[in-house]
N, C-alpha and C positions, 0 to 999 in steps of 0.2 A: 504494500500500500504506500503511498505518495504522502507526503509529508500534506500535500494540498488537500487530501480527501479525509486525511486524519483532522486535520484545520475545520475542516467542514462541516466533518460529522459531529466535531465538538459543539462548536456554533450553532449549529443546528439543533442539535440537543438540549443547549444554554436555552434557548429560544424555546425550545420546547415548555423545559420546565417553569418559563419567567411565564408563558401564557397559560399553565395549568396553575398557577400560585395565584393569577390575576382572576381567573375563571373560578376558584374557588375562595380564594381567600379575599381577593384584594379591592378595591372599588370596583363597584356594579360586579359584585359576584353573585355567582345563584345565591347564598345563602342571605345574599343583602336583598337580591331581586323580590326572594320570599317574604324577609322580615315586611319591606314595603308593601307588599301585595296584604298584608295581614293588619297593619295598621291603614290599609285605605279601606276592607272591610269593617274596620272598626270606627273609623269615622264615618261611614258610607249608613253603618247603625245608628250613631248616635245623631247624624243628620235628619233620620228620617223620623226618629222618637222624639226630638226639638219642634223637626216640622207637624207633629201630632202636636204635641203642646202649644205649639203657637195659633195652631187654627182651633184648640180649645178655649186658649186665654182671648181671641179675638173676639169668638161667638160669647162670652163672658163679657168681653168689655161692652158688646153691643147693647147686648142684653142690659148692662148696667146702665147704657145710655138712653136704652129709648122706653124701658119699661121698668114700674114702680116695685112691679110683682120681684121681681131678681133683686132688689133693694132691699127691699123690706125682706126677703128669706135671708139674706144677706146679711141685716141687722139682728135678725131672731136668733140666726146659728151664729154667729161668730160673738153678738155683744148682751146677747139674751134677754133684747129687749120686745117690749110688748105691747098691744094697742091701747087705748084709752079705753078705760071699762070691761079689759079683759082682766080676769085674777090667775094670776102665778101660783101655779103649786109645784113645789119640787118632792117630789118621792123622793126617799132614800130607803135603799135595802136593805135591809140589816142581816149580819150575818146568820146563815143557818147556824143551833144549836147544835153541839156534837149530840149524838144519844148517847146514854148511858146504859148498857146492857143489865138487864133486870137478873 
C-alpha cells in the first residue's frame, strides 16, 4: 500500500468518526432532534389547555358584562351574599357519634 492511500484511508476514517460524534452526540443530533420534538409536544398541550381556558374566561367575562344573573351567582358563591328579605341559614354538621358497642 502507498503511503497516499494509507493518508487517505486515515482521513477518511477521521471524517468518519467526527460525522458519527456530530450525528449523535453533537448539535442537531438525533438525541437533541428528539428532546425538541418532545418539548414542542408539550407546548403544542399546554397551548391548547390555555386556548380552553381562555375561551372559558371570555364567555365569563361576557356573561359578566351583559347579564345581572352571572353577577349576582357570582356574588352569592364567592362573597355569600344575599337578596333583601331573603334569610340566611347556615347548616353545620356535626360530627357523627362513635357507637359504643353494648
Amino acid at each position: 500500500m502507498s503511503w497516499y492511500f494509507r493518508l487517505l484511508l486515515i482521513v477518511l476514517l477521521v471524517m468518519f468518526f467526527v460525522l458519527q460524534y456530530r450525528l449523535w452526540v453533537g448539535q442537531g443530533s438525533l438525541a437533541e432532534v428528539f428532546r425538541l420534538q418532545q418539548q414542542i409536544e408539550t407546548q403544542q398541550l399546554q397551548l391548547v389547555q390555555m386556548k380552553e381556558r381562555n375561551v372559558r374566561l371570555r364567555a365569563e367575562v361576557e356573561s359578566l358584562k351583559t347579564g345581572l344573573e352571572a353577577v349576582e351567582a357570582r356574588a352569592r358563591s364567592d362573597l355569600g351574599m344575599i337578596r333583601e328579605g331573603e334569610t340566611f341559614y347556615q347548616v353545620i354538621e356535626s360530627e357523627p357519634q362513635p357507637r359504643s358497642n353494648p
